[in-house]
N, C-alpha and C positions, 0 to 999 in steps of 0.2 A: 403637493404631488409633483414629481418629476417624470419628464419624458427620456428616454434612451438616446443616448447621442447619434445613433444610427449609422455606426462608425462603418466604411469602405471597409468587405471581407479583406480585401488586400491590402497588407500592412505596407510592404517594399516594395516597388517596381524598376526591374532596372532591367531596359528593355522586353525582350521577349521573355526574361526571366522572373516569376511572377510570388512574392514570398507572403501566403496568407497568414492571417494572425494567428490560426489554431496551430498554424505548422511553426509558425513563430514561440507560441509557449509552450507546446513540445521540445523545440529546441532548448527554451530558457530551462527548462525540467531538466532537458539530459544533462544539458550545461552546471546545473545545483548541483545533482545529484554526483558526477563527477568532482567538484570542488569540494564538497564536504566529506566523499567518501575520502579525497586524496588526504583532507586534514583529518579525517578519523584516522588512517593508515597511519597517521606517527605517534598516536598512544601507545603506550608498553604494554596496557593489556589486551591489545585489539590483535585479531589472528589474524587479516591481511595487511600486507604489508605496498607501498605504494607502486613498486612493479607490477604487483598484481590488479592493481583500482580500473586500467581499461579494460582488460578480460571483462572484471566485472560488470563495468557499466553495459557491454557490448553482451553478455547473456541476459541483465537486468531488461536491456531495452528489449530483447526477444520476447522475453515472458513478457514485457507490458503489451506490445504491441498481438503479440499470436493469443494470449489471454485474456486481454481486454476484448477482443473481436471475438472468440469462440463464447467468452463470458455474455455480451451483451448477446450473441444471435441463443442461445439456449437459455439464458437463463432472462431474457425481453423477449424475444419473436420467436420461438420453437416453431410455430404452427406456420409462420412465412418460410422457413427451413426447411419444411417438410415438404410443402406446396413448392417449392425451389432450390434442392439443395446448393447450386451452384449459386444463391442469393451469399451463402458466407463466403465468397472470397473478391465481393462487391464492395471493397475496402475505399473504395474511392465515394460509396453512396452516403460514406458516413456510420458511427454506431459504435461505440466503444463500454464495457463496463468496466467501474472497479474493483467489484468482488472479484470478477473473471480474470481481470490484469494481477488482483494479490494474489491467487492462483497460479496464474504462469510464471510473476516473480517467484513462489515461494519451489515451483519444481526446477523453475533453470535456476537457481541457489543452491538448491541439493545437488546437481548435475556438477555444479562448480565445486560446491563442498567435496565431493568426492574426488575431484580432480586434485584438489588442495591437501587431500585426506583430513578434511574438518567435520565435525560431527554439525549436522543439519543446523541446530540451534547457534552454535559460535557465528556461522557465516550468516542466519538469516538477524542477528543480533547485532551483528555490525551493518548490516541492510536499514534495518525498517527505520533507522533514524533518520535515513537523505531521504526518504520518500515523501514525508508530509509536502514540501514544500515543492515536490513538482504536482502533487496534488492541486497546491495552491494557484500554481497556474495554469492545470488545467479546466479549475472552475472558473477562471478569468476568462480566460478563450470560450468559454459556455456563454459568459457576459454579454462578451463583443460581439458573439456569433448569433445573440438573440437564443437561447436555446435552453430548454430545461427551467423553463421560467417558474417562476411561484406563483402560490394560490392569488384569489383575489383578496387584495386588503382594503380597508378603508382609510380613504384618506387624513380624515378628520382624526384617526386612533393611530397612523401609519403615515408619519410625512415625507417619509423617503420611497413611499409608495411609487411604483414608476408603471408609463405607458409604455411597451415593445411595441412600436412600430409594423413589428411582423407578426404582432400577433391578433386575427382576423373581429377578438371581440370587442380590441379596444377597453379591455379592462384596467385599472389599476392591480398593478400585482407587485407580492415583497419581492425584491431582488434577492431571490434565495440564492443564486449564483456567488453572490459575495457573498454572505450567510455562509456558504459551505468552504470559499474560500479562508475565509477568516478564522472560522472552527476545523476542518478538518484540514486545514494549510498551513496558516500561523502558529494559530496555538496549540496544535496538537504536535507539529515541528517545536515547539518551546517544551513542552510536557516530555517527549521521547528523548531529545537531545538535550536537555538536562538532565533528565534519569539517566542517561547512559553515560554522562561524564565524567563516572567514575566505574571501576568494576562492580560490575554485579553478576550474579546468578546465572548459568547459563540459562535462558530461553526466556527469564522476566522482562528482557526488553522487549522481546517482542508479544508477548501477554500487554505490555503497557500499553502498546503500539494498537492490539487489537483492539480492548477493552476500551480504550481510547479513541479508537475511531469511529467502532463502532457506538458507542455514546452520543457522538458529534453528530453521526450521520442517522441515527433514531430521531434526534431531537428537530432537526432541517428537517425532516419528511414533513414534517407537520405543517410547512411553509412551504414547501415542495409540491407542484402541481402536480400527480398521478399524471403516468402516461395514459393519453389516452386509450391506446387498445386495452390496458391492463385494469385500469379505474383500482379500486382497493379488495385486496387480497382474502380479508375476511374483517368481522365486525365494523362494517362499514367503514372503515378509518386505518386499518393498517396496509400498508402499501407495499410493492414488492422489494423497496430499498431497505424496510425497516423488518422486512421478513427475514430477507438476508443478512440484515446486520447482525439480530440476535446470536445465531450461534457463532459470531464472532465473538459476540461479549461473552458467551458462557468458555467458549474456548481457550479465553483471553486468562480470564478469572483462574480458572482450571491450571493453565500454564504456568501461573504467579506462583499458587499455592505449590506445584511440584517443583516449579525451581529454587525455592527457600527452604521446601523440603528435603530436597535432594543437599543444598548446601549445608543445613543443620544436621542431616545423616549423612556423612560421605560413604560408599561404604568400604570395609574392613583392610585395611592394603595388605594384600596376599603376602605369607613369610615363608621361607624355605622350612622344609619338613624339617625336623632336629632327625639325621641318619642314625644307627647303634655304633652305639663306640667301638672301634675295632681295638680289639686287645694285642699291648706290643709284644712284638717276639721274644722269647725269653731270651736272653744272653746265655751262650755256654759256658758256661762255669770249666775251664780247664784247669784240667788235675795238674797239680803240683806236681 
């Protein structure tokens, strides 16, 4: 059994200037996701191009941040919203979702698509492959922060089982935190950014991306301690992360199959009408 190293929220201090660790692997996220998008940008068949890679990150961080916040206050605490609406823009008390945040990426993409004149799927296809890994750090900062911890294990079945500090029962619990980093950060940044290293299909990467995540993130709940306000969503065992994942997966699934169908059917490239042949003028025959 292990205990939590009980690491100082504040990562850096230099003077009155105070850099905590959550705001620290935010940064390390925006930081990826800018470095892979600029090396996505020099593929032949990617449709933005490296002048374009800051716009992008600077919409992508919109959607995470105004999506993430709207996602966890409706789709965690509605009824604290209701009781308070001015509780959602209490950004400093903490609260972020993912569903919420792929949400606000996937509208400020279209926004930018548009700008670019790219069709929804091109731009969010060159997206979804830098996201796993600010994923992956922000399950780390979940870590360090003590936060979203997992069920209780047993030690003797569970030896990486660990004590949080801050959490009031003193139980042994899995560190689902890395659990979700490793699955929905690592390897699922391995899965997406392999499939897309070469051209595919408009919209199957990001079908992988979903189906993909949402798999990772079905399986962790299982390890995943229910919030407590929420406890589980129905047959005692399914939870609001694994509610929400589903129609990820089915959408994910859905999108594969229409983008290898749309590639195996292109359809028909339009030909000019054939006009009636206009008949030549006769020549006048002059008389001799």
């Amino acid at each position: 059994m292990l205990t939590h190293p009980n690491f100082d929220p504040v990562a850096v201090s230099l003077g009155p200037i105070s850099i905590h660790w959550y705001g620290l692997m935010y940064l390390l996220a925006f930081a990826s996701a800018w470095f892979l998008a600029t090396r996505r940008a020099g593929f032949d068949y990617t449709p933005v191009n490296r002048k374009q890679v800051d716009d992008l990150i600077f919409y992508g961080a919109l959607g995470v941040v105004l999506g993430g916040r709207f996602g966890y206050v409706f789709f965690y605490n509605f009824g604290k919203f209701l009781d308070n609406p001015l509780w959602l823009f209490k950004v400093w008390e903490g609260g972020m979702s993912f569903h919420g945040g792929f949400l606000g990426v996937m509208v400020a993409m279209i926004i930018y698509a548009r700008r670019l004149q790219l069709s929804p799927g091109q731009m969010l296809d060159f997206v979804v492959p830098i996201v796993p890994l600010g994923l992956g750090f922000g399950r780390v900062g979940n870590f360090i922060g003590q936060e979203l911890w997992g069920r209780q294990a047993d030690p003797s079945a569970v030896p990486w089982a660990m004590i949080f500090p801050a959490d009031p029962s003193g139980l042994a619990r899995h560190p689902s935190q890395l659990y979700q980093a490793g699955l929905e950060g690592l390897l699922l940044f391995l899965l997406v950014y392999g499939f897309s290293s070469k051209s595919r299909p408009v919209w199957s990467v990001s079908g992988v991306f979903m189906v993909g995540y949402g798999c990772f993130r079905f399986i962790v709940e299982f390890f995943r301690q229910p919030d407590g306000h929420i406890g589980f969503d129905a047959f005692g065992w399914l939870t609001r992360g694994q509610l929400l994942s589903l129609p990820m997966i089915i959408a994910g699934i859905l999108l594969i199959i229409y983008a290898y169908r749309q590639a195996s059917n292109p359809p028909p490239v339009a030909t000019a009408t054939p006009t009636a042949k206009t008949k030549k003028p006769k020549k006048n025959k002059r008389k001799k």
